[in-house]
SEMI-204349 format. One record per residue (C-alpha): z, y, x; residue number from 0. Coordinates in nm, 4 decimals, padded with zeros to 6 digits, m for minus. Layout:
N
pz = Z py = Y px = X tilum = NUM
...
This chain:
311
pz = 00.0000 py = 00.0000 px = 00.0000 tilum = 0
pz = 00.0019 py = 00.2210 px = 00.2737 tilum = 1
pz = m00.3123 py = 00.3498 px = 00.2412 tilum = 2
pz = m00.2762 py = 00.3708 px = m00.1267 tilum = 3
pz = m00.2928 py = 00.6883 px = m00.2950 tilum = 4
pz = m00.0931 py = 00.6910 px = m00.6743 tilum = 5
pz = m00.2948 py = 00.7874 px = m00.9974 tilum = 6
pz = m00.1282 py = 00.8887 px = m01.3071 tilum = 7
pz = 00.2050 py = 00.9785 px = m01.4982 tilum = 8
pz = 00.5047 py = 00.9028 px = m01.2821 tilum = 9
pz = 00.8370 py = 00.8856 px = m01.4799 tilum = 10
pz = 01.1384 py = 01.0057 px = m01.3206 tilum = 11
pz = 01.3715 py = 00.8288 px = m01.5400 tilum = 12
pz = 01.7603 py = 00.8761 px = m01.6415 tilum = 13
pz = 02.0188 py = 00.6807 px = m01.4895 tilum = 14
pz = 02.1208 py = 00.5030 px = m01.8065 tilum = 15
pz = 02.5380 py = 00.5679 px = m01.8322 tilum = 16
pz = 02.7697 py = 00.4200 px = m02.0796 tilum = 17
pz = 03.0613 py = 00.6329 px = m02.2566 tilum = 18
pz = 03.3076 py = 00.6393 px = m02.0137 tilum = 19
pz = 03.0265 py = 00.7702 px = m01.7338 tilum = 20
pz = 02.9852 py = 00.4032 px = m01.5965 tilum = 21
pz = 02.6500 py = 00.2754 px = m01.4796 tilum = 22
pz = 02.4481 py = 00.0698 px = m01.7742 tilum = 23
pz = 02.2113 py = m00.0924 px = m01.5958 tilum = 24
pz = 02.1582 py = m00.3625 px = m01.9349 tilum = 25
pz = 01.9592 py = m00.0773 px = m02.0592 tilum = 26
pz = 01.6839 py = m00.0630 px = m01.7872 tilum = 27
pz = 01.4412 py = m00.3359 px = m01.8725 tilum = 28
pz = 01.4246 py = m00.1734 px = m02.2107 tilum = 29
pz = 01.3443 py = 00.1554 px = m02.0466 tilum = 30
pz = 01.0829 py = 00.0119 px = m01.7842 tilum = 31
pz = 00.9149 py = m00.1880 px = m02.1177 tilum = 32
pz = 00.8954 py = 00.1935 px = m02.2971 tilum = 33
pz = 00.7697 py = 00.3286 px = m01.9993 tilum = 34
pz = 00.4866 py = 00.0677 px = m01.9021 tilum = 35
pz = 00.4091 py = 00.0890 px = m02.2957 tilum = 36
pz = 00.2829 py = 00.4572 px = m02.2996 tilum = 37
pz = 00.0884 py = 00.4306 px = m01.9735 tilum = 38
pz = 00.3329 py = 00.5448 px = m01.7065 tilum = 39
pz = 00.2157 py = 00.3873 px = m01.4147 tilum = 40
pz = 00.5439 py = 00.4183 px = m01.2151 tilum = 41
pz = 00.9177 py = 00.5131 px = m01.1462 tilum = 42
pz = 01.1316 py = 00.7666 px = m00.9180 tilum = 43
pz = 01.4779 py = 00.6392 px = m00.9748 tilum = 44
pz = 01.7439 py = 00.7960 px = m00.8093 tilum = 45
pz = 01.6188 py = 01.1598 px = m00.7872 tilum = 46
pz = 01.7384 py = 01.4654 px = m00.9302 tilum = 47
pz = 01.6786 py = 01.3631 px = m01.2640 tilum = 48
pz = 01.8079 py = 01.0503 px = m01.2051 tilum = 49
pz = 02.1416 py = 01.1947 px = m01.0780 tilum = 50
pz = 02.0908 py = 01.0294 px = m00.7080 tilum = 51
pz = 02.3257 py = 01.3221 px = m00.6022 tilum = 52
pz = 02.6126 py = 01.2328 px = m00.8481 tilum = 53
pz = 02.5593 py = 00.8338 px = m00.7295 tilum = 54
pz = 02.7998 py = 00.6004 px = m00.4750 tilum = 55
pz = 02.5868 py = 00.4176 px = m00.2362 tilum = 56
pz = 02.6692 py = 00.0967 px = m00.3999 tilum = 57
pz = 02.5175 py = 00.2358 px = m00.7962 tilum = 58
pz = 02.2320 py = 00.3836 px = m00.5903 tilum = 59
pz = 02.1774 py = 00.0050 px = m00.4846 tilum = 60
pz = 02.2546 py = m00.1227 px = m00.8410 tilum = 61
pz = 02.0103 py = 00.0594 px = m01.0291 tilum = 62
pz = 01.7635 py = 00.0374 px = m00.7335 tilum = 63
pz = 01.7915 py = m00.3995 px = m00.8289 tilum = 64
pz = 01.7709 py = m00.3526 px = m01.1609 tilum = 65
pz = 01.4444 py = m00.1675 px = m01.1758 tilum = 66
pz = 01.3201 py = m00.4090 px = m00.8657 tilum = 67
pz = 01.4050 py = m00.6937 px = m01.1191 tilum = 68
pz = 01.2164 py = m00.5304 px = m01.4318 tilum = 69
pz = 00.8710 py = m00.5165 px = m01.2192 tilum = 70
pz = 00.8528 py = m00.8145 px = m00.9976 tilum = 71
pz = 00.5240 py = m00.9140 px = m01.0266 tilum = 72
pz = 00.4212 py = m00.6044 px = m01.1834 tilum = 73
pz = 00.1601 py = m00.4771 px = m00.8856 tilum = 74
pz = 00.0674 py = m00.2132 px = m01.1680 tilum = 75
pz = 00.4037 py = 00.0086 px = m01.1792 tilum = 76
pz = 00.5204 py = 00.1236 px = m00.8646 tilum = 77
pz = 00.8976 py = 00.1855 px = m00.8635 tilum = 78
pz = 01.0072 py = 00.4961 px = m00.5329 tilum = 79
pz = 01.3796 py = 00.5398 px = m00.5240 tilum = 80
pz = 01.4849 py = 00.8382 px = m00.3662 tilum = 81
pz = 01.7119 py = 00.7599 px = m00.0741 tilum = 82
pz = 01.8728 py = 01.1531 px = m00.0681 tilum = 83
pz = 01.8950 py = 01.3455 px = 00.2285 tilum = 84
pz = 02.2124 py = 01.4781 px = 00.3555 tilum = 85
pz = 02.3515 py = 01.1574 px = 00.5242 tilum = 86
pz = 02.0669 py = 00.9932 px = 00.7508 tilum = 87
pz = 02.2503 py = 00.6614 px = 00.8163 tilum = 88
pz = 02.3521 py = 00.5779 px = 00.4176 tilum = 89
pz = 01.9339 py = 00.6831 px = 00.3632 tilum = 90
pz = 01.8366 py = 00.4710 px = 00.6605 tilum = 91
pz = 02.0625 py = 00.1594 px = 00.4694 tilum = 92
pz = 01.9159 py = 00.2283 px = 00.1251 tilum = 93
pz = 01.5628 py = 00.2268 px = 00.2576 tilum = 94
pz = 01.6751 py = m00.1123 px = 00.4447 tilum = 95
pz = 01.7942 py = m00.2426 px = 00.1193 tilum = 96
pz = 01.4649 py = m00.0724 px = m00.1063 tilum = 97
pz = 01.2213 py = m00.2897 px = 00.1527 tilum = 98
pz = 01.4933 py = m00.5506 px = 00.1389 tilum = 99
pz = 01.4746 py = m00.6561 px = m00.2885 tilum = 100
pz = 01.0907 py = m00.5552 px = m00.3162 tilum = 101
pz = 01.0240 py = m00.2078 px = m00.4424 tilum = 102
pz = 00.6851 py = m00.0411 px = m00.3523 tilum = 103
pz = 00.7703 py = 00.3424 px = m00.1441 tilum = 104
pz = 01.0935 py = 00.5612 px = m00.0660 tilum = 105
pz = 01.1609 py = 00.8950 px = m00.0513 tilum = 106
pz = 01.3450 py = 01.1608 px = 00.0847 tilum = 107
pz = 01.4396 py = 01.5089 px = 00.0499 tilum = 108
pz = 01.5628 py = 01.7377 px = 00.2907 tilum = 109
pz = 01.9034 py = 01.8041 px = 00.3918 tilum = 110
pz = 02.0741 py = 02.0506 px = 00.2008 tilum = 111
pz = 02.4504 py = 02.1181 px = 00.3585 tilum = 112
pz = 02.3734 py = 02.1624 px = 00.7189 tilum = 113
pz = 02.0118 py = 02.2358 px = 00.6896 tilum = 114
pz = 01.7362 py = 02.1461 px = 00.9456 tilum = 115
pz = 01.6698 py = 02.4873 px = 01.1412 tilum = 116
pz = 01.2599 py = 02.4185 px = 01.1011 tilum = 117
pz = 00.9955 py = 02.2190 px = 01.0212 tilum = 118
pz = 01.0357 py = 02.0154 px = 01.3754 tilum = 119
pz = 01.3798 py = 01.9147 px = 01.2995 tilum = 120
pz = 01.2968 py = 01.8547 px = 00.9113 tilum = 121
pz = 01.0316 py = 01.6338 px = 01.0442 tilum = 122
pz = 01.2521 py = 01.4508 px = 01.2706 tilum = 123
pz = 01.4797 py = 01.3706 px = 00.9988 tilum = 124
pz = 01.1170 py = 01.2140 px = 00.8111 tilum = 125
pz = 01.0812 py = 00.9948 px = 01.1358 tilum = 126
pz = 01.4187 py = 00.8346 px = 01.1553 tilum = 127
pz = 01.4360 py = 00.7377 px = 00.8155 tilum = 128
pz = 01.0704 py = 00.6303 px = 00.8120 tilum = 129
pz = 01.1025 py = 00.4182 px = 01.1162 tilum = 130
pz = 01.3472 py = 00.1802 px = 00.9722 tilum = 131
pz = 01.0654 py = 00.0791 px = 00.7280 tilum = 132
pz = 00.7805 py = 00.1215 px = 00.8727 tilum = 133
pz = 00.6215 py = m00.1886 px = 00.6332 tilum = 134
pz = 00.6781 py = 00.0669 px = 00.3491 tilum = 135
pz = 00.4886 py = 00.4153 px = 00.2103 tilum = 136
pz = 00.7311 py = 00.7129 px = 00.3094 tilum = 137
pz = 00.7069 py = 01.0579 px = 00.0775 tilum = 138
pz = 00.8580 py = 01.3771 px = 00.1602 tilum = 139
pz = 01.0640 py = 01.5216 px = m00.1758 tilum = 140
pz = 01.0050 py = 01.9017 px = m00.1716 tilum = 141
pz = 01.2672 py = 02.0403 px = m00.4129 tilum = 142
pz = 01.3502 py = 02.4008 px = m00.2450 tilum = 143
pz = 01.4877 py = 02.5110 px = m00.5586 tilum = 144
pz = 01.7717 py = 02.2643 px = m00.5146 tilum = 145
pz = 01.7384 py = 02.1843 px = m00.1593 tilum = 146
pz = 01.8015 py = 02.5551 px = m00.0051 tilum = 147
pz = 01.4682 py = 02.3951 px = 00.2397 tilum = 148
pz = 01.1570 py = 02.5767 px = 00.1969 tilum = 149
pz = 00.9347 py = 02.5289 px = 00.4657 tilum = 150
pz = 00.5969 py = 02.5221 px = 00.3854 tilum = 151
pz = 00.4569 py = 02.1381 px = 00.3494 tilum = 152
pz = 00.1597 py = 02.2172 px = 00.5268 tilum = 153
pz = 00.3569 py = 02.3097 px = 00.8216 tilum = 154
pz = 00.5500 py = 01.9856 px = 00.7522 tilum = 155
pz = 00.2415 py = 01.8113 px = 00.7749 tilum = 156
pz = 00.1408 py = 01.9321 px = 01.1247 tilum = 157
pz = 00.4503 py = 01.8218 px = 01.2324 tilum = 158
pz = 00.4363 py = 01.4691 px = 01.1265 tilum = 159
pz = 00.0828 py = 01.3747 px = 01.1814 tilum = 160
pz = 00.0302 py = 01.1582 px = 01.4411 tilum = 161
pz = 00.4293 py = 01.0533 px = 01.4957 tilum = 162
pz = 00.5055 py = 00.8587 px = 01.1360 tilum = 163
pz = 00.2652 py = 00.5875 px = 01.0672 tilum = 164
pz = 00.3910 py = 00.4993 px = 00.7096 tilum = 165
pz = 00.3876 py = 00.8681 px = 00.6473 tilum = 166
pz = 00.2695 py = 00.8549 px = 00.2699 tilum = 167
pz = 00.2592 py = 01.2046 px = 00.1204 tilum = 168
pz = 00.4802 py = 01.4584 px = m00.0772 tilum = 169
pz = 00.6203 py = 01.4953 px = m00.3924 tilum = 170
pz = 00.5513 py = 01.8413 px = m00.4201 tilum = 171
pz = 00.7862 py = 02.0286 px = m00.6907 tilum = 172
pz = 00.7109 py = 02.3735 px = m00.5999 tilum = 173
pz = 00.5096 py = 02.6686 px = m00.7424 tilum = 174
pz = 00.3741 py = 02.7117 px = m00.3785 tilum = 175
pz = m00.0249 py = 02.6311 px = m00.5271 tilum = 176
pz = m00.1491 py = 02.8050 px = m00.1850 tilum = 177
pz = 00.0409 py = 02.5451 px = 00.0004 tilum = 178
pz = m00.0358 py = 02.2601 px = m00.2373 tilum = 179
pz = m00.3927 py = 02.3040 px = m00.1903 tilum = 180
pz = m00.3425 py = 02.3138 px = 00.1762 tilum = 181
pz = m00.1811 py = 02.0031 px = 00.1947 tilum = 182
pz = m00.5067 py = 01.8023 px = m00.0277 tilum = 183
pz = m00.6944 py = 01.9063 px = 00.2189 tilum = 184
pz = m00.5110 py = 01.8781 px = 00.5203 tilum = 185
pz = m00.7541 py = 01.5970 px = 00.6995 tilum = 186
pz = m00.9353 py = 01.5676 px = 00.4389 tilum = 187
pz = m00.6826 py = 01.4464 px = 00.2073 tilum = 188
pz = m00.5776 py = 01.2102 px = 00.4416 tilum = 189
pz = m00.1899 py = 01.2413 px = 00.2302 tilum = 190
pz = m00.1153 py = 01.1827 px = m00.1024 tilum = 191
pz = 00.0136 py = 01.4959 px = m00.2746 tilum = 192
pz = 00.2252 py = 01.3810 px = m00.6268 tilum = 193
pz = 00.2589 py = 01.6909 px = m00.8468 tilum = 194
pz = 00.6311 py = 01.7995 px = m00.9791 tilum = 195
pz = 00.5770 py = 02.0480 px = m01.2330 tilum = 196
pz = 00.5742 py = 01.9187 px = m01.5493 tilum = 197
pz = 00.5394 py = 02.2647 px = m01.6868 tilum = 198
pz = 00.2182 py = 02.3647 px = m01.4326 tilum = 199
pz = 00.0850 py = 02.0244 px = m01.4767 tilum = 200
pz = m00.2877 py = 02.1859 px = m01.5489 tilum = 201
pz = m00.3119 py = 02.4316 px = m01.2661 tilum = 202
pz = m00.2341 py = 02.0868 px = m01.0381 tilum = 203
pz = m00.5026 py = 01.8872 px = m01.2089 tilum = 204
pz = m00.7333 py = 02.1940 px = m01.1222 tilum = 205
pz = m00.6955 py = 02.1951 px = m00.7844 tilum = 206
pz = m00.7299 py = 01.8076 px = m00.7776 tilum = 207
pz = m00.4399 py = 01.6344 px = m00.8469 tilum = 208
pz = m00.3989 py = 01.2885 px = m00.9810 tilum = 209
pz = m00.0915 py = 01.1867 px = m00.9731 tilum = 210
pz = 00.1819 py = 01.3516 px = m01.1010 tilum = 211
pz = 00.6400 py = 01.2892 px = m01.1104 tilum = 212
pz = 00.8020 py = 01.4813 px = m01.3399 tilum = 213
pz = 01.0889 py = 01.3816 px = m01.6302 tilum = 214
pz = 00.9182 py = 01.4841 px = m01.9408 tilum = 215
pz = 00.6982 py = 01.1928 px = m01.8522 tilum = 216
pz = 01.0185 py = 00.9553 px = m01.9766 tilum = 217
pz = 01.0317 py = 01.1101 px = m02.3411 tilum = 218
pz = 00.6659 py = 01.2822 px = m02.3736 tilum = 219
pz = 00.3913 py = 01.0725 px = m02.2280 tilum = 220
pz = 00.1656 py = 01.0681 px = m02.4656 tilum = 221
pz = 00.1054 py = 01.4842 px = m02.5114 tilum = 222
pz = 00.0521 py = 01.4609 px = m02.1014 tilum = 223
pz = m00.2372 py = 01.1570 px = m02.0948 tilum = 224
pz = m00.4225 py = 01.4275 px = m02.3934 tilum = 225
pz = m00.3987 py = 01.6657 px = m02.0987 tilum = 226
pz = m00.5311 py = 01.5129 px = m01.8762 tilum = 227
pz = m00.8155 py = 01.3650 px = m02.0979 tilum = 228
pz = m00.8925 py = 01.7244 px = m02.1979 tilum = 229
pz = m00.9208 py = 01.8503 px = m01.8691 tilum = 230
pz = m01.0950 py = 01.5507 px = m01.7789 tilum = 231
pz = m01.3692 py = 01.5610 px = m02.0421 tilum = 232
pz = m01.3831 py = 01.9690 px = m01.9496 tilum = 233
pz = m01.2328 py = 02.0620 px = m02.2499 tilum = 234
pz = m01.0084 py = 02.3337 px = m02.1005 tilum = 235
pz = m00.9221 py = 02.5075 px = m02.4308 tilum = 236
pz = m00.7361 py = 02.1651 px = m02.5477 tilum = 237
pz = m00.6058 py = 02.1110 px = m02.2292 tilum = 238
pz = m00.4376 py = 02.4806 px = m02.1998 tilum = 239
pz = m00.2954 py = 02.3683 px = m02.5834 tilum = 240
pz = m00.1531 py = 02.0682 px = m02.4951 tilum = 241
pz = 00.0043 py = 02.2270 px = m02.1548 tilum = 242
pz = 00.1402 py = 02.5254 px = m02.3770 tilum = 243
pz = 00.3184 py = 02.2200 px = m02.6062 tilum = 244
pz = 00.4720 py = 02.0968 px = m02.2641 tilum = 245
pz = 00.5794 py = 02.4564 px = m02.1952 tilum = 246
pz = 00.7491 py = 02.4992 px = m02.5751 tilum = 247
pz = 00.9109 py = 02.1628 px = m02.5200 tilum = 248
pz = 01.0745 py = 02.2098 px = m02.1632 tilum = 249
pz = 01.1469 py = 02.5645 px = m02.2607 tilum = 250
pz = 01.4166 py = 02.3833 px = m02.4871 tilum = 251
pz = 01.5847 py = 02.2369 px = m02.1473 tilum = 252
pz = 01.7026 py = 02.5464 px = m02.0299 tilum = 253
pz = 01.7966 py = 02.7130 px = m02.3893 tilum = 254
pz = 02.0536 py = 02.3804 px = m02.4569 tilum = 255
pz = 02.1876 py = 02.4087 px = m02.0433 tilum = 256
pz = 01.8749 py = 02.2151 px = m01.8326 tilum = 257
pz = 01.8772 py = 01.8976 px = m01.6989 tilum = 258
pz = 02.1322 py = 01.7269 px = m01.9267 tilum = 259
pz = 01.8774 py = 01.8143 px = m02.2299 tilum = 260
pz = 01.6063 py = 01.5231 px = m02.1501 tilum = 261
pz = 01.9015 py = 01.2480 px = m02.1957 tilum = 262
pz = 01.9404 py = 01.4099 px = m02.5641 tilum = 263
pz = 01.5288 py = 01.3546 px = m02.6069 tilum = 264
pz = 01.5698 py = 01.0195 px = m02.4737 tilum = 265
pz = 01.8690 py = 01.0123 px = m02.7147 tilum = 266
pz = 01.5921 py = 01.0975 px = m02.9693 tilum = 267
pz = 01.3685 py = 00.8593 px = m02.9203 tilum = 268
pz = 01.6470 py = 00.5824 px = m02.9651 tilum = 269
pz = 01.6851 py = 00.5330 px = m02.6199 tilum = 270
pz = 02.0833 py = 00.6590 px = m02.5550 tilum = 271
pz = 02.0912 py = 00.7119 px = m02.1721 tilum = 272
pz = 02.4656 py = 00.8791 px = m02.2254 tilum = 273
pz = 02.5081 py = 01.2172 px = m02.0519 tilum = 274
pz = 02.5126 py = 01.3450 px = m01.6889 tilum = 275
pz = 02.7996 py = 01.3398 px = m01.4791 tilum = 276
pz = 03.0236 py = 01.6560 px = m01.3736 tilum = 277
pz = 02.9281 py = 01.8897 px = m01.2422 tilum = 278
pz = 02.6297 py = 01.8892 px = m01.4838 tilum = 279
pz = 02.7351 py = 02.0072 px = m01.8636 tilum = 280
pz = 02.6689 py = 01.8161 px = m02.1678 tilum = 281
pz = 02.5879 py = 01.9537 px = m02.4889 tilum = 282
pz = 02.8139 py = 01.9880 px = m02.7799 tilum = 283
pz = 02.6902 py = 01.7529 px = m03.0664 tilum = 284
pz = 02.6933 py = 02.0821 px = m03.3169 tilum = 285
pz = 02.4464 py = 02.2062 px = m03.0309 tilum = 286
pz = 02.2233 py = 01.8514 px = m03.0294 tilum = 287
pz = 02.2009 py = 01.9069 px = m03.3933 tilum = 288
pz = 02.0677 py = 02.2123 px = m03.3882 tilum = 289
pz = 01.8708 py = 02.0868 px = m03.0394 tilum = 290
pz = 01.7217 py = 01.7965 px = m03.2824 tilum = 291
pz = 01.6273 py = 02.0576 px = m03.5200 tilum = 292
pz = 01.4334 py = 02.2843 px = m03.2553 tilum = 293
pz = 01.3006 py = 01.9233 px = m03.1160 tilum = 294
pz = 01.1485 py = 01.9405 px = m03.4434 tilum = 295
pz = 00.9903 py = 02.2757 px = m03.4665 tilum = 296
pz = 00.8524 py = 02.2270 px = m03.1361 tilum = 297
pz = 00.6278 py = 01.9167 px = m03.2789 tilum = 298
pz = 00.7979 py = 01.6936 px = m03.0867 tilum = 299
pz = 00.7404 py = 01.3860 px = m03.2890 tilum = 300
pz = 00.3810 py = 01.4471 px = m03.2646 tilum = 301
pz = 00.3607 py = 01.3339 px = m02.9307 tilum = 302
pz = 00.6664 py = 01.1526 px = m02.8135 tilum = 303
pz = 00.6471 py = 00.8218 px = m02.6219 tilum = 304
pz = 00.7232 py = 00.5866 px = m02.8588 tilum = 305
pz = 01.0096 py = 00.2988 px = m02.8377 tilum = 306
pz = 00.8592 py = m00.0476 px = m02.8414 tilum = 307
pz = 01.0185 py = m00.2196 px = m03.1473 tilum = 308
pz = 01.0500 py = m00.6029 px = m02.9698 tilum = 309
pz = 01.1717 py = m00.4366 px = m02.6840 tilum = 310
């Protein structure tokens, strides 16, 4: 797979919790089986959606097996965890332990307490980690907005050409479309550049992307496959309609307190991930009420993944 490059939706899924904040790992073959249903052709478990941050080492590994155990045999569904970024030797042993039980790719982000002081010492970090798998695609996570690590990934690519064999691509989630571009055609398109802007998803697919990571994917794959048909067919007016629909739904995120809202979709669709950990806040159920009621307004039901019944 090294020389692969992905196509597609990419889900960044929930970590499924119970009501006391435990792990629920039961609930992840049900999730993977919604997932593969509405055409998303892959998972990044563990990332910021995913609450990778808020996870021990040992539930990082957990939910890493039970998503390995949901698509082996499955060469159609790629499944990246993210390995984090601020302690090199736990993401060194979770890479170890990704190649170990079967999963496709790993990522990692940059780290964000004692920063690397430039690219050459962000792309250090890249090799060490990458080394220990060298069998196994590596991707860069470009997050800035939560990282505090903006370097440009075009610079980051300089750095690393050359020195990291398994070197994949990045998982660009960034506004930076200068840079993006850049980076497609650094050697001519020698890396594989995964868009992470749900909301911008159309401005990507302009520029040439074709893969794409993002969490509305989880609860709202079908309105982004009419996207991408649109723009695909050159229907541009449908595909600016259907990107304005994505743009009404996530604007709902950050009116009911961001990332904690797509558990309540998933809660909508009849999937009931439970809610974040601290330090992340959890809406009141008078405010999913009247979240289920703007859900509504916003045509959500109109293009929601559905919930496969004998799942």
């Amino acid at each position: 797979m090294l020389a692969q490059h992905l196509q597609g939706l990419i889900a960044a899924p929930f970590t499924p919790m119970d009501e006391h904040g435990a792990l629920n790992t039961t609930l992840i073959p049900r999730y993977y089986q919604m997932l593969r249903a509405n055409g998303v052709r892959g998972a990044f478990i563990c990332g910021s959606t995913g609450e990778g941050v808020s996870l021990s080492l040992r539930e990082k590994m957990a939910v890493a097996e039970s998503w390995a155990a949901c698509v082996k045999g499955d060469d159609g569904f790629v499944v990246m965890p993210l390995l984090g970024g601020t302690c090199l030797t736990e993401a060194r042993e979770l890479a170890l332990h990704a190649r170990e039980i079967g999963l496709h790719a790993v990522s990692f982000t940059a780290p964000s307490y004692f920063k690397p002081a430039n690219v050459e010492m962000l792309a250090q970090c890249c090799q060490e980690i990458a080394a220990a798998v060298p069998d196994l695609p590596f991707y860069y996570y470009h997050i800035p907005v939560l990282t505090g690590v903006g370097y440009a990934m075009y610079d980051l690519l300089q750095a690393i050409d050359g020195h990291i064999p398994n070197f994949a691509g990045v998982k660009y989630t960034h506004e930076d479309f200068m840079d993006f571009l850049s980076c497609m055609h650094f050697r001519d398109g020698k890396y594989d550049m995964l868009w992470g802007r749900d909301e911008n998803m159309l401005p990507a697919l302009s520029l040439g992307a074709k893969a794409a990571v993002g969490s509305t994917y989880n609860y709202a794959a079908p309105l982004y496959h009419q996207l991408i048909d649109a723009f695909n067919n050159g229907n541009l007016a449908a595909a600016a309609k259907y990107q304005q629909q994505s743009i009404d739904m996530i604007r709902l995120l950050g009116k009911y307190g961001g990332i904690a809202t797509g558990k309540a979709f998933m809660k909508l669709l009849g999937l009931d991930c439970g809610g974040f950990r601290l330090p992340v806040r959890n809406m009141s159920g008078a405010d999913f009420e009247r979240f289920r009621a703007d859900a509504e307004q916003v045509g959500f039901y109109s293009f929601c993944s559905a919930l496969p019944q004998h799942a």
